[in-house]
N, C-alpha and C positions, 0 to 999 in steps of 0.2 A: 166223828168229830162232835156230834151231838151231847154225846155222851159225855164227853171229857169238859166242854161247858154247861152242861147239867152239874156234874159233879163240881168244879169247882167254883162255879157261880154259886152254888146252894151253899160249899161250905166258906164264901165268901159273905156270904149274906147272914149266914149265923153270924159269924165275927161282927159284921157290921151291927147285926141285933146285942150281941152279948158287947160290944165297944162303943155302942150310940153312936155310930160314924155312919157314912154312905158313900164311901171309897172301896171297901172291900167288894164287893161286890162285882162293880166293874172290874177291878184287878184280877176276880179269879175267872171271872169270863174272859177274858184274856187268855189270864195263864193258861186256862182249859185249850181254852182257839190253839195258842202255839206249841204245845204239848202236843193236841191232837195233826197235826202241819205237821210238826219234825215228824212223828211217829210213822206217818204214813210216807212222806218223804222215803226214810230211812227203810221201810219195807220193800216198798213200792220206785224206789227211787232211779236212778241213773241205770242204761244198762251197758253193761260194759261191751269194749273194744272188742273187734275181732282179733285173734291171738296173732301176731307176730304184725300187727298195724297194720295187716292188708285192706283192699278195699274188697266189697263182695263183687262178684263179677257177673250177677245178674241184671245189670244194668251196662250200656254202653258209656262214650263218651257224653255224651250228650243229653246223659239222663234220663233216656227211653229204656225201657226191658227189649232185652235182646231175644232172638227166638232159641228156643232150644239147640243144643249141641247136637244131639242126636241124630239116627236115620227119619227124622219127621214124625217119630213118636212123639206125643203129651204125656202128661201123667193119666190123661182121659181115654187113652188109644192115638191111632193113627191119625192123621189129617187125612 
C-alpha cells in the first residue's frame, strides 16, 4: 500500500511542480491508497462458500465445536 502512494503521490507532485498547482499531489496519494485497497481486496478478498451451501459441521447448534466423531481418537492420539 505504501508503495502505490509513494508512486503516485510522487508522480502527482511532479504534475503539481511542472502545473504550479497543489491539487495533484493529494489526488495521487489517494489514487495510490485505493489502488492499493482494491488490489489487495481482489487478491486477498472474500472467501468463498462451502460447495452445495452446506453448513461445516464442526460446530454444533449452538456454536460450540463438537467433539470428534471417532472411537476417542484426536488428530494428537487417543484421549
Amino acid at each position: 500500500m505504501l508503495s502505490g502512494m509513494l508512486v503516485w503521490g510522487g508522480a502527482g507532485w511532479l504534475l503539481d511542480r511542472w502545473l504550479e498547482t497543489r491539487v495533484f499531489t493529494l489526488v495521487g496519494v489517494l489514487l495510490g491508497l485505493g489502488v492499493a485497497i482494491y488490489l489487495v481486496v481482489i487478491k486477498y478478498g472474500a472467501v468463498e462458500p462451502p460447495a452445495g451451501g452446506a453448513q461445516p459441521t464442526s460446530r454444533t447448534r449452538s456454536g460450540q465445536r463438537s467433539r470428534p466423531r471417532s472411537n476417542g481418537s484426536t488428530q494428537k492420539g487417543r484421549r
